[in-house]
C-alpha positions as CSV (number, residue, x, y, z in Angstrom):
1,X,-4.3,-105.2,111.0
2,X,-1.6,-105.1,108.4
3,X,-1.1,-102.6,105.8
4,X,-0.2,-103.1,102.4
5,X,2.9,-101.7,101.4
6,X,3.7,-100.6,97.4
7,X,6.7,-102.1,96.0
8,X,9.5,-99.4,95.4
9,X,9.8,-97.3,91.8
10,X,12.8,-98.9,90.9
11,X,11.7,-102.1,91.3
12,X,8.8,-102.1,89.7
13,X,10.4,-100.2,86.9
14,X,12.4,-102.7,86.1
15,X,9.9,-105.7,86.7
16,X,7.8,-103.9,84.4
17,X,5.2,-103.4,86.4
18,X,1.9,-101.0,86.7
19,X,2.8,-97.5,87.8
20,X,-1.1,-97.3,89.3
21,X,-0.8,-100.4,91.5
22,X,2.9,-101.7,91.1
23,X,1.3,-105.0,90.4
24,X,-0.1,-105.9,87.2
25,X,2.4,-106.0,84.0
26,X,2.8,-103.9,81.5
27,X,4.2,-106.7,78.9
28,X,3.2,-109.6,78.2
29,X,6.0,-111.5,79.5
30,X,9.4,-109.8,80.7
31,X,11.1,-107.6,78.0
32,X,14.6,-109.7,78.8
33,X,12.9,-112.5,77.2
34,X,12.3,-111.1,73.8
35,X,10.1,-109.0,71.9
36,X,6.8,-109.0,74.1
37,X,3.0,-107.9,73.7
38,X,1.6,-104.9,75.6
39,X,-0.9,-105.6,77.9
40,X,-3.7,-103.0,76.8
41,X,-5.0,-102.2,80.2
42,X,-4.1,-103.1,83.6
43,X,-5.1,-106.8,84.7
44,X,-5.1,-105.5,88.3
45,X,-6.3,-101.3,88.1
46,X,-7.0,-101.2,85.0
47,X,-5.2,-98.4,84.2
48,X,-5.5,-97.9,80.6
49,X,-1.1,-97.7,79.3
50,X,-1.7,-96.2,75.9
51,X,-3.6,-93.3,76.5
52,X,-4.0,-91.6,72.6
53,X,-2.6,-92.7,69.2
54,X,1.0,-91.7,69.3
55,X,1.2,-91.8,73.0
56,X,4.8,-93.2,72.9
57,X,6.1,-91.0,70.7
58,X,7.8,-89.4,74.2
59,X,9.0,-92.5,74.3
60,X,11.4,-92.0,71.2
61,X,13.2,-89.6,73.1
62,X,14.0,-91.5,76.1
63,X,15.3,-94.2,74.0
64,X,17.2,-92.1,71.9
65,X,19.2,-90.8,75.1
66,X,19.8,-94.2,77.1
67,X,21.1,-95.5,73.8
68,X,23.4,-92.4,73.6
69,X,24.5,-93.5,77.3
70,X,24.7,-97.0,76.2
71,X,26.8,-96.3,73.2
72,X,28.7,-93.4,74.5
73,X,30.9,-95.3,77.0
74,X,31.2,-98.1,74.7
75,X,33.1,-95.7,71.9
76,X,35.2,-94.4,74.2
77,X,36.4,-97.9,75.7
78,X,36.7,-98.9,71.9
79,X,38.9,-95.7,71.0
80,X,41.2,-96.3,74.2
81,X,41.7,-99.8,73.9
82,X,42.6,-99.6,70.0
83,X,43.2,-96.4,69.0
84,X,41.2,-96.4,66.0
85,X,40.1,-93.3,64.3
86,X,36.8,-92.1,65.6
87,X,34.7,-92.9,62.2
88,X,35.3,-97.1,62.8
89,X,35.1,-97.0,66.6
90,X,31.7,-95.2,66.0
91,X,30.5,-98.0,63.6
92,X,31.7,-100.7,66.1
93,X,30.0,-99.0,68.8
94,X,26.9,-99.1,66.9
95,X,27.1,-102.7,65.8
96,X,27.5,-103.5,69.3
97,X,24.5,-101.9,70.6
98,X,22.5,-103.2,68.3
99,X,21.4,-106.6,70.0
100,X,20.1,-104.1,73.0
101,X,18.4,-101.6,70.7
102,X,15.0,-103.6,71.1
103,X,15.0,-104.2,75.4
104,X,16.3,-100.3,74.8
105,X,12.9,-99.8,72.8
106,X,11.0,-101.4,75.5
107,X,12.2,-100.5,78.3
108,X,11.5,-96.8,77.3
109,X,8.1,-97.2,77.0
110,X,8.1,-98.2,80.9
111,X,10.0,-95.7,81.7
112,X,7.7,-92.8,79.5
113,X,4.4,-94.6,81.4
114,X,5.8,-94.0,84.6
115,X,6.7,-90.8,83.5
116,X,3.2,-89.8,82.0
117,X,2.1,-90.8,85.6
118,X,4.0,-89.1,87.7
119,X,2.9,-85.5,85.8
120,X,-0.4,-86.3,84.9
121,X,-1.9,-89.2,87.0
122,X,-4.9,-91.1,85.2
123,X,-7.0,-91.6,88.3
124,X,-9.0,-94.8,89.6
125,X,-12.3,-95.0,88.4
């Protein structure tokens, strides 16, 4: 008899997947293809990804640092490279992230799901 074995964390981070089950989406379609819907529960456990009105709010502050690690390195390759004073390498860094900012967006709320999860597991009913 074979047992079923759940697809790794990372990977199912990154293909957006249930945290529960590791199955069922989270979007809509993958969030490297545009601006997607949330799925409202789990097609598969049924786990329910907005828990409370603001739930994502956590969220925020995920985004807010992987766009600092985004745009950090990106400054200072612009500042090395060109040597320009720090006020128009930060505005270039900006305008460079800003194509990502949405996936960025996203992609945060997977990661503050999995998050919400891991501390405080919603079980199956």
């Amino acid at each position: 008899m074979e047992t079923a074995t759940k697809p790794s964390t990372l990977g199912s981070i990154l293909q957006q997947r249930c945290p529960r089950c590791r199955i069922g989406n989270i979007f809509r379609y993958s969030i490297f293809r545009g601006f997607p819907n949330m799925c409202e529960r789990c097609s598969i456990c049924d786990l329910q990804f907005e828990r409370e009105p603001g739930y994502f709010l956590g969220a925020m502050y995920i985004s807010y640092c992987l766009g600092v690690l985004i745009m950090a390195p990106i400054a200072v390759l612009l500042w090395a490279l060109t040597g320009w004073w720090i006020t128009k390498v930060i505005i270039w860094a900006v305008l460079l992230f800003l194509p990502f900012a949405p996936t960025i967006t996203l992609f945060a709320r997977v990661l503050w799901i999995y998050l919400d999860q891991r501390i405080d597991p919603e079980r199956l009913r």
